[in-house]
C-alpha positions as CSV (number, residue, x, y, z in Angstrom):
1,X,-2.3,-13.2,-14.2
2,X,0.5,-11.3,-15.6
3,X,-1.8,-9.5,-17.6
4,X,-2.8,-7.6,-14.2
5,X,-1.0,-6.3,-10.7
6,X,-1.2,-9.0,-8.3
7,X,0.9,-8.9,-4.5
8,X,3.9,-10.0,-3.5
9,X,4.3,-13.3,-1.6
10,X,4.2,-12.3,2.5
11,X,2.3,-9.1,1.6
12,X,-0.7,-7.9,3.6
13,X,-3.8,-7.5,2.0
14,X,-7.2,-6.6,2.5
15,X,-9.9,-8.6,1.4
16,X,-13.6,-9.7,1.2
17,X,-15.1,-12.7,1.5
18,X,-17.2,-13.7,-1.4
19,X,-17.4,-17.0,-0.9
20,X,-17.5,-19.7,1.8
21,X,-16.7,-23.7,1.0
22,X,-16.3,-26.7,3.4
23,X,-12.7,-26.6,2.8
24,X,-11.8,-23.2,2.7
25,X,-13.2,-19.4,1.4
26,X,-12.7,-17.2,-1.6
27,X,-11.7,-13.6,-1.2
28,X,-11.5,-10.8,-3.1
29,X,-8.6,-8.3,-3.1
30,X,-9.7,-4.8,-2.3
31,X,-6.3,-3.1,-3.4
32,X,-6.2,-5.1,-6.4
33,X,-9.6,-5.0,-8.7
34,X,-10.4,-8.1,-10.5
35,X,-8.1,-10.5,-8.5
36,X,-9.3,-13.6,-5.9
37,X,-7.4,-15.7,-3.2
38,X,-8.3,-18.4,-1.5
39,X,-7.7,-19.3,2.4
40,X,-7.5,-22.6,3.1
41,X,-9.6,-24.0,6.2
42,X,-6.3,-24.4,8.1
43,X,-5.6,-20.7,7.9
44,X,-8.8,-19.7,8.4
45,X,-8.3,-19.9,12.3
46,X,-5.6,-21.2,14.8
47,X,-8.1,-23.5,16.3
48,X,-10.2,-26.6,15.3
49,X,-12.9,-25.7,13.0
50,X,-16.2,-27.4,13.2
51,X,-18.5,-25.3,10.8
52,X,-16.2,-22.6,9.2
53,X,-19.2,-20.5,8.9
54,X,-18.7,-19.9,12.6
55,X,-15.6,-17.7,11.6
56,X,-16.0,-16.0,8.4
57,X,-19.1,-14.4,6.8
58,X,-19.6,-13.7,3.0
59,X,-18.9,-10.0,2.2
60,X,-16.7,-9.9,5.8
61,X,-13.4,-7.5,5.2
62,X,-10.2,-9.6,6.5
63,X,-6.6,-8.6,6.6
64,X,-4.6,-11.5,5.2
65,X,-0.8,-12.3,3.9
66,X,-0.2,-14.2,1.0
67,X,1.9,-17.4,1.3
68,X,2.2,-18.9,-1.9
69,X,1.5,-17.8,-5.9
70,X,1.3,-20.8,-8.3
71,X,1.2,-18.2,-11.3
72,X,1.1,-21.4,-13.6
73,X,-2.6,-22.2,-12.2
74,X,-2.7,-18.5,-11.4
75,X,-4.1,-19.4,-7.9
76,X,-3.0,-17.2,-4.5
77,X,-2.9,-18.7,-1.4
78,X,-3.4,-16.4,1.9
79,X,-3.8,-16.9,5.5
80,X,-6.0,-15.1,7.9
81,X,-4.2,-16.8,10.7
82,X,-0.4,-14.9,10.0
83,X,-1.8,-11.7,11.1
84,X,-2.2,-10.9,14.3
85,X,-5.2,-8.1,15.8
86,X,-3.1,-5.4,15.4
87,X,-1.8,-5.7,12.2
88,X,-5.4,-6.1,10.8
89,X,-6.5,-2.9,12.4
90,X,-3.3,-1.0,10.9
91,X,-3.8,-2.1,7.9
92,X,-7.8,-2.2,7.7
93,X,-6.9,1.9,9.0
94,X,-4.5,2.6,6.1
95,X,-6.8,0.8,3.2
96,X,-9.8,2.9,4.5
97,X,-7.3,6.4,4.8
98,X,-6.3,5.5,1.2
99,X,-10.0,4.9,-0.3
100,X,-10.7,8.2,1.6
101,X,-7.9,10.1,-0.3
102,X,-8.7,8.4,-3.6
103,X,-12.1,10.3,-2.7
104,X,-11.2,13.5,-2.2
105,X,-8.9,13.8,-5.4
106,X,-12.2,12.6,-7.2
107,X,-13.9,15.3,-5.7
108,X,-11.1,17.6,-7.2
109,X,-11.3,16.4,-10.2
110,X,-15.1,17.6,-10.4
111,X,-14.8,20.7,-9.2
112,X,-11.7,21.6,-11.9
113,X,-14.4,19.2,-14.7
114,X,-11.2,17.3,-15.6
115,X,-10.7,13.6,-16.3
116,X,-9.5,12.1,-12.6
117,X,-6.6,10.7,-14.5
118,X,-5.2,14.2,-15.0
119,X,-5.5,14.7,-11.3
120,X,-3.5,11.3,-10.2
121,X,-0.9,12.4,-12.5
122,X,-0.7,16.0,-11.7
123,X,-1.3,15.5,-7.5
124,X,-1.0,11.8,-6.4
125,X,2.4,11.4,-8.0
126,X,4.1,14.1,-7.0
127,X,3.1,13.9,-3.5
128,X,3.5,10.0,-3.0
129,X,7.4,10.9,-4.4
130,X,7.4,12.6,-1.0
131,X,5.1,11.2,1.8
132,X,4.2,7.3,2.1
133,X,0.7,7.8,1.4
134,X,-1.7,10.6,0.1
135,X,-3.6,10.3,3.8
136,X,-0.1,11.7,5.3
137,X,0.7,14.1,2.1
138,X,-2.6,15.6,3.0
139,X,-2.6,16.0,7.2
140,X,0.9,17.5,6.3
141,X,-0.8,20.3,4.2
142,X,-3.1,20.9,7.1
143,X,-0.2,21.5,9.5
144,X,1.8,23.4,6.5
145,X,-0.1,24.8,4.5
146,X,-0.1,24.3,0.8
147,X,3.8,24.3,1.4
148,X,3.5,21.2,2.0
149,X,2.1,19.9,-1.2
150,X,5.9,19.1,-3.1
151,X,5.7,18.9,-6.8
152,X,2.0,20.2,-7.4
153,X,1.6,23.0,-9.6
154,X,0.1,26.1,-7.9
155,X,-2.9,25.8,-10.3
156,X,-4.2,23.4,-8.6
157,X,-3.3,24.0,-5.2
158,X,-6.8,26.1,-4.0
159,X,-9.2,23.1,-5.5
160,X,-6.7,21.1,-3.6
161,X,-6.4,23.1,0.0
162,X,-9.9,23.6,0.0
163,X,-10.6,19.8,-0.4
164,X,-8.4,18.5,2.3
165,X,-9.8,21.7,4.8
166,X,-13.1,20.1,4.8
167,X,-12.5,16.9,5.1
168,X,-9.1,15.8,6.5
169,X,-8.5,16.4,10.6
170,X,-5.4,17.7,12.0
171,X,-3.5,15.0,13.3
172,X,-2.1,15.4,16.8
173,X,1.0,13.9,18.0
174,X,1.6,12.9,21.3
175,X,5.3,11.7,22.9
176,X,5.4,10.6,26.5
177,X,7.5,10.2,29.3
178,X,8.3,9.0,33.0
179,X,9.0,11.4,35.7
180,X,10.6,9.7,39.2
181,X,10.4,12.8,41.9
182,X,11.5,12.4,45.2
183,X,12.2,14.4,48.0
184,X,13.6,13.7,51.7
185,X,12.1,16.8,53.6
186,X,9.0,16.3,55.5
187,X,7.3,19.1,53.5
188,X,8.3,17.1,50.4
189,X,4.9,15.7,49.2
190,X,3.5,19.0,49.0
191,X,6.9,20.4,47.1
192,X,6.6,17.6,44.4
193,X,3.0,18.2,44.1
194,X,3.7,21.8,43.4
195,X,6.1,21.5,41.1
196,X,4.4,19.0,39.0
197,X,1.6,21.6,38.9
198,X,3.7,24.5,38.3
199,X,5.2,22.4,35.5
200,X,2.3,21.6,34.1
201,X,0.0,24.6,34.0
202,X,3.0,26.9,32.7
203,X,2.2,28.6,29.5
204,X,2.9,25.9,26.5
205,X,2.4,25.5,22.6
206,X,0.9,22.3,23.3
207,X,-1.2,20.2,25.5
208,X,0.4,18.5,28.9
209,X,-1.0,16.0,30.8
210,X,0.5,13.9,33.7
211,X,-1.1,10.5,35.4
212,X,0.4,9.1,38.7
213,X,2.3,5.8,38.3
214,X,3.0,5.0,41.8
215,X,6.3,4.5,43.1
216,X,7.0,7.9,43.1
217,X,6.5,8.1,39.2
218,X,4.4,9.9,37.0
219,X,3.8,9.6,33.0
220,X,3.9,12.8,31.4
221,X,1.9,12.9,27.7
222,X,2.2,16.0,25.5
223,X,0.4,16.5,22.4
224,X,0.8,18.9,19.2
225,X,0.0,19.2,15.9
226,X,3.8,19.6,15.6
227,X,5.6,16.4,16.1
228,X,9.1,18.7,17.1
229,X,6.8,21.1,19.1
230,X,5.9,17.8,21.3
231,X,9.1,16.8,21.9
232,X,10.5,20.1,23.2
233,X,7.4,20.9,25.5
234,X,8.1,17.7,26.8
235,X,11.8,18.2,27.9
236,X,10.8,21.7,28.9
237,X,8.3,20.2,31.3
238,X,10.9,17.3,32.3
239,X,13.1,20.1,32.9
240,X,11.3,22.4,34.9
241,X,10.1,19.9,37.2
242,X,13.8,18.9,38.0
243,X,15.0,22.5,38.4
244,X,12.3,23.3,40.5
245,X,12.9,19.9,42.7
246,X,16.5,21.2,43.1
247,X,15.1,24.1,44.3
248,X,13.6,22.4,47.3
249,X,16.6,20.0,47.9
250,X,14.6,17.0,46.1
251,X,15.5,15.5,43.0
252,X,13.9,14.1,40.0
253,X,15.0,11.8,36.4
254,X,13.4,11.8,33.1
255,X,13.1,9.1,31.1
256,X,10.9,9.4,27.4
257,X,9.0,6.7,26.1
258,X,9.9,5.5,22.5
């Protein structure tokens, strides 16, 4: 075992079942090649297990955290039950992003005919110095351009751009927030109503959308390529809305979601 990379204890992990015993299953770990863990029956599942076959299935991809490494009988424990929906769909998301990158430098490497090592060294590690994972390194390059690709020599920056063009999307960021309008004039329904409107269908950088609470409060959601852009659009809008509430003796508070 200390031959090869193995995980740390409490570390997620993604894993396959390979195979399924009365007392517990095997698993192999997908981020690590050639190591196994075993899940015992009691972490299989947070309730009583009749037939264990009910909840795993052989070849099944599970997001697990290990809880104990006995490196003397080089055996790692895990547990299905520590991780909770949401974390198995992060992670499951960020091991599929990263196999997806891994891809995509492989196709690079064919198009320059050079050994893929040559390419992990020459574009993986400069850009993971940077960005937490290749799968962000690359969205940023669609937003930036090839700008965005710190470290990389220039020669390989066309195989590169053209790679991640095809086959990365342009993420889109969206920030949020709560608008409570009010208005004590018997014309005042119709003023919030236009100014929310006005608000919204001004000319913007990046898309506005607003859904009625209740209450007198409305969520405001604006999206971007451009993380900053969001943000701004979305105290312009926030703002607008108030000025043109103080306009018609009415008033209205902003509050953004985190």
């Amino acid at each position: 075992m200390p031959d090869i990379q193995i995980p740390e204890p409490t570390e997620i992990v993604v894993c396959k079942v390979v195979k399924i015993l009365d007392y517990g299953v095997f698993v192999e770990l997908l981020e690590y090649p050639g190591v196994q863990g075993f899940v015992h029956i009691s972490q299989v599942a947070s309730s009583w297990i009749k037939n264990i076959r009910n909840f795993v299935k052989e070849n099944q991809v599970r997001v697990a955290q290990v809880v104990n490494i006995d490196y003397k009988k080089e055996q790692i424990d895990l547990s299905f039950n520590k991780v909770n929906p949401t974390t198995q769909r992060l992670k499951i998301e960020e091991y599929k992003q990263t196999k997806r990158s891994q891809k995509l430098l492989e196709l690079v490497a064919r198009e320059k005919k050079v050994p893929l090592e040559e390419v992990l060294a020459a574009i993986e590690k400069p850009l993971l110095e940077k960005y937490d994972s290749l799968y962000e390194a690359f969205q940023a390059m669609l937003v930036e351009g090839d700008a965005a690709a710190t470290g990389v020599d220039k020669k390989w920056l066309p195989a590169l751009m053209e790679v991640v063009e095809k086959n990365i999307e342009t993420p889109i960021r969206t920030v949020k927030g709560v608008l409570t309008v009010s208005s004590p004039r018997p014309e005042g329904a119709l003023e919030i109503k236009n100014a929310l409107v006005q608000a919204k269908n001004a000319k913007r950088e990046a898309g506005v959308g607003m859904l009625y609470l209740g209450s007198g409060k409305w969520m405001v959601k604006v999206s971007s390529t451009d993380y900053k852009q969001a943000e701004r659009v979305l105290r312009e809008v926030a703002g607008d809305v108030s000025t043109l509430m103080a306009k018609a003796k009415g008033e209205a508070a902003f509050e953004k979601m985190e």
